[in-house]
C-alpha positions as CSV (number, residue, x, y, z in Angstrom):
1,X,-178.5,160.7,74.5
2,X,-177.1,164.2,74.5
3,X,-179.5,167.0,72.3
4,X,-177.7,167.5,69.0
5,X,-175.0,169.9,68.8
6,X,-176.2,172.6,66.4
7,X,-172.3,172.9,65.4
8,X,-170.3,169.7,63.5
9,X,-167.7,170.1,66.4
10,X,-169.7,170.7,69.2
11,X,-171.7,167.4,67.6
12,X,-167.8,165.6,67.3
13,X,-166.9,166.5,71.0
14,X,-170.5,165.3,72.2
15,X,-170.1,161.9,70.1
16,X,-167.2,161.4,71.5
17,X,-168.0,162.0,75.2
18,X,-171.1,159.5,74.5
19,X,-168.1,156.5,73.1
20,X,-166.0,157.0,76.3
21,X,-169.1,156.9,78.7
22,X,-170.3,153.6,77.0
23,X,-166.8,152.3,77.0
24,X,-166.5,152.6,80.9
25,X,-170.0,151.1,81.7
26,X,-168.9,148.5,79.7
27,X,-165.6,148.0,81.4
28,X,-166.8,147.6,84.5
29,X,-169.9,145.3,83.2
30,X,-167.4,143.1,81.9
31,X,-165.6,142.8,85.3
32,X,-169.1,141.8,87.0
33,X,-169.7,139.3,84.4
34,X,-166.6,138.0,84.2
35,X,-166.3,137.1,88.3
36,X,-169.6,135.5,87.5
37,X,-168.6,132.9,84.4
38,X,-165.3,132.3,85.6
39,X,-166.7,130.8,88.9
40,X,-167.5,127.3,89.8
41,X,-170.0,128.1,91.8
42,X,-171.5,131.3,93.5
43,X,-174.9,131.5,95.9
44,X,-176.5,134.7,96.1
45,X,-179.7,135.4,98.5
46,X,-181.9,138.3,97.3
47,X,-185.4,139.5,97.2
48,X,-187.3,140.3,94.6
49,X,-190.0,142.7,94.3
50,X,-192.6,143.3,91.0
51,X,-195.3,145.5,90.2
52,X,-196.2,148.5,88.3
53,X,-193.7,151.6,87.3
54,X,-194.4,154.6,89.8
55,X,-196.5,152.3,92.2
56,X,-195.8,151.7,96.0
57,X,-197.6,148.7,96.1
58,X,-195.1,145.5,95.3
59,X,-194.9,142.0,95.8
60,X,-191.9,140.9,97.0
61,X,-190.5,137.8,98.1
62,X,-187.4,136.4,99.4
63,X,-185.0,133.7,97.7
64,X,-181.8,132.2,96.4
65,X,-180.1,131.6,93.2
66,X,-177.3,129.1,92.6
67,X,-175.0,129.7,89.7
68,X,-172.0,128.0,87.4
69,X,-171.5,130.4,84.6
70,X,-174.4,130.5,82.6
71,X,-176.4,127.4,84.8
72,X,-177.9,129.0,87.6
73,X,-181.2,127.2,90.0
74,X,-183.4,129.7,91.6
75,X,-185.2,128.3,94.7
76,X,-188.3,131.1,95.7
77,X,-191.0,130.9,98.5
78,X,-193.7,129.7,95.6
79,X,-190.9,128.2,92.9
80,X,-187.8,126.7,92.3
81,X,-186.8,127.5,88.5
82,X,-183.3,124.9,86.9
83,X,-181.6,126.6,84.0
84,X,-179.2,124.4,82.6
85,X,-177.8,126.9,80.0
86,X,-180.8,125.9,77.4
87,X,-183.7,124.1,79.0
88,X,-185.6,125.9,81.7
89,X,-187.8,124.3,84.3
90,X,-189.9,126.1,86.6
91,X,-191.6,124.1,89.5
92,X,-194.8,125.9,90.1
93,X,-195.4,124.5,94.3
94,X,-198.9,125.7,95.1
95,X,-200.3,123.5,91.7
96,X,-197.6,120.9,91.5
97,X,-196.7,121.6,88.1
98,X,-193.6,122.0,86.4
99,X,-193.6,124.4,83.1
100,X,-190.8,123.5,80.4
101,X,-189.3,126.0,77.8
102,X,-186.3,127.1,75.8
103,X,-186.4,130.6,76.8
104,X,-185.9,134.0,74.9
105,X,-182.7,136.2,76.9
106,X,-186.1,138.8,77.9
107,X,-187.0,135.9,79.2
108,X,-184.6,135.1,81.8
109,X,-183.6,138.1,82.6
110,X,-186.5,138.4,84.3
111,X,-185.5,135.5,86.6
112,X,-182.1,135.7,86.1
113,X,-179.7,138.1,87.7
114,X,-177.0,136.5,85.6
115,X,-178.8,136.5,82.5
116,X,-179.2,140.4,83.1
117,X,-175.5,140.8,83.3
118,X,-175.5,139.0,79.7
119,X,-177.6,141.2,77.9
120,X,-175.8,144.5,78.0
121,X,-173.0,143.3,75.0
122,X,-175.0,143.6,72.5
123,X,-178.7,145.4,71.5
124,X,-178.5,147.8,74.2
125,X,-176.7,151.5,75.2
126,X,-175.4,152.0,77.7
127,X,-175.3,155.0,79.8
128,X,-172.0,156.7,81.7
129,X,-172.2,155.1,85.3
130,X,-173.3,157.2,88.2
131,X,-171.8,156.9,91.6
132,X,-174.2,156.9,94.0
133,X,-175.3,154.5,97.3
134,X,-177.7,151.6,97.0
135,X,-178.1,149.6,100.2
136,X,-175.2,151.3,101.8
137,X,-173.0,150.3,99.6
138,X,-170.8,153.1,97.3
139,X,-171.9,151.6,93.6
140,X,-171.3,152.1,89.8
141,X,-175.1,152.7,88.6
142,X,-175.1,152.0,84.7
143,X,-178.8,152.5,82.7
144,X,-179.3,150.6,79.6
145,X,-181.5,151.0,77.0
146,X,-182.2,148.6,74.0
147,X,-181.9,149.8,70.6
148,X,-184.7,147.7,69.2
149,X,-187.9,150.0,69.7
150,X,-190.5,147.0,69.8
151,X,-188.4,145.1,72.8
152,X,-190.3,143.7,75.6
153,X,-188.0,145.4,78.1
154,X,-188.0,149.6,78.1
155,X,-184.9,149.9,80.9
156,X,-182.5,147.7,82.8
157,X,-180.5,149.6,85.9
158,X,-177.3,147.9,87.1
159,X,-175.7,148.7,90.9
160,X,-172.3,147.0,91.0
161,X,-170.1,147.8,94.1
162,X,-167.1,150.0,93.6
163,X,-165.2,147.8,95.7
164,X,-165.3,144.8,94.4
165,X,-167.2,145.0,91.3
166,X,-170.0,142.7,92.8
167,X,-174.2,143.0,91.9
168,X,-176.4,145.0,94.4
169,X,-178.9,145.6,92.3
170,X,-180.9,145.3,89.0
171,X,-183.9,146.8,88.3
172,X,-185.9,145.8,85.0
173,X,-188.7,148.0,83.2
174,X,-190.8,146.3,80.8
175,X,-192.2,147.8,77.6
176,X,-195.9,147.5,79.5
177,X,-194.4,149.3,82.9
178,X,-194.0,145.6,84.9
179,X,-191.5,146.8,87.2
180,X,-189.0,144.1,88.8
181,X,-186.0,145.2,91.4
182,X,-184.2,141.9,92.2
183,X,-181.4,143.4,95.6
184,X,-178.9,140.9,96.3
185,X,-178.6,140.7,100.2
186,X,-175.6,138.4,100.3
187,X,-172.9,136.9,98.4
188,X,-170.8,133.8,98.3
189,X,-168.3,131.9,95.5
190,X,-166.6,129.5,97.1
191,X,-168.9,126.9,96.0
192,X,-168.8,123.6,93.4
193,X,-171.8,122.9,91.6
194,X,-172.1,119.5,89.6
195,X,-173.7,120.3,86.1
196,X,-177.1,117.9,87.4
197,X,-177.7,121.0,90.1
198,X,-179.4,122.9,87.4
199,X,-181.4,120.1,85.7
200,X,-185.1,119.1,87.1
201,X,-184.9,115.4,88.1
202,X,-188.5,114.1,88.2
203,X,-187.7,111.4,90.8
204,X,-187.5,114.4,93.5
205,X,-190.6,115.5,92.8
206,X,-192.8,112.2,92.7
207,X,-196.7,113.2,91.6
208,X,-195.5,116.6,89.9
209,X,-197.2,117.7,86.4
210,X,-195.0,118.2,83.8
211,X,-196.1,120.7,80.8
212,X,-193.7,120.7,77.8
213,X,-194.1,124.1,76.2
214,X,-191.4,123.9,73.6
């Protein structure tokens, strides 16, 4: 936010500046999102890498995510997580277990690179977008910050493509410094998904524990 202007119209202009800079971020948020609920079905391949704020050492891993609107299945090298737009289910494969819960929206945008692009409308300000290059690629970078000061998550940073107003990449800051950069490596929506694509179906997974945490 900028310092206070020690003049009532220096403080106008500044307010002012600080509406249109939120009002473009959020234009071109709600292009992103939009390509994303509007879709039948989109795969994106990414990796995902977690650890502590400042740190070099992270652990990162490689996966896919499936999505129709808000549904999306997540298949990892150590879990496959189904969010069928309430229910969550995440397989856990090195125990055979499978964890179910209604989770919070912190919760899955942890997981959830469509669930990030869903949080920015409300709670949070936004920052003007910076053009810079992520991967290669010319993007929008947009910081948000939630308004709330006991949130679980201190910063969000959104790359979307200039081009195409596509995700490259989100990076999440947690109020305890958990770091998680999600880069999406590839991108596809000419896909169909039936609705049962984003349920757990217990006959697939014969021997599994199941653990009901609602």
């Amino acid at each position: 936010m900028k310092r206070l202007a020690s003049i009532l119209l220096v403080l106008s202009i500044t307010v002012i500046a600080i509406a249109q800079d939120s009002s473009q971020s959020r234009a071109i948020l709600n292009k992103t999102h939009s390509a994303y609920m509007l879709s039948d079905g989109i795969k994106l391949s990414f990796t995902s890498a977690m650890g502590e704020a400042g740190s070099n050492d992270f652990d990162s891993q490689k996966g896919e995510a499936f999505i129709k609107g808000n549904k999306f299945r997540l298949e990892m090298e150590d879990m496959i997580i189904w969010f069928d737009g309430t229910t969550q289910w995440v397989l856990l494969k090195d125990v055979d277990e499978v964890n179910i819960s209604n989770p919070t929206e912190s919760e899955l945008a942890t997981v959830s690179p469509v669930a990030l692009l869903s949080i920015y409308k409300e709670g949070y300000t936004l920052k003007a977008p910076v053009t810079k290059t992520v991967n290669g690629k010319s993007v929008y970078s947009i910081d948000m910050n939630p308004i709330a000061v006991n949130s679980d998550i201190k910063s969000i940073s959104v790359a979307v493509d200039k081009t195409n107003n596509r995700l490259v990449q989100v990076i999440l800051t947690m109020s305890n410094d958990l770091l998680t950069k999600i880069d999406i490596t590839d991108y596809n929506d000419n896909f169909k998904y039936n609705d049962s694509e984003f349920t757990f179906n217990k006959n697939n997974h014969p021997g599994v524990e199941i653990v009901d945490l609602r």
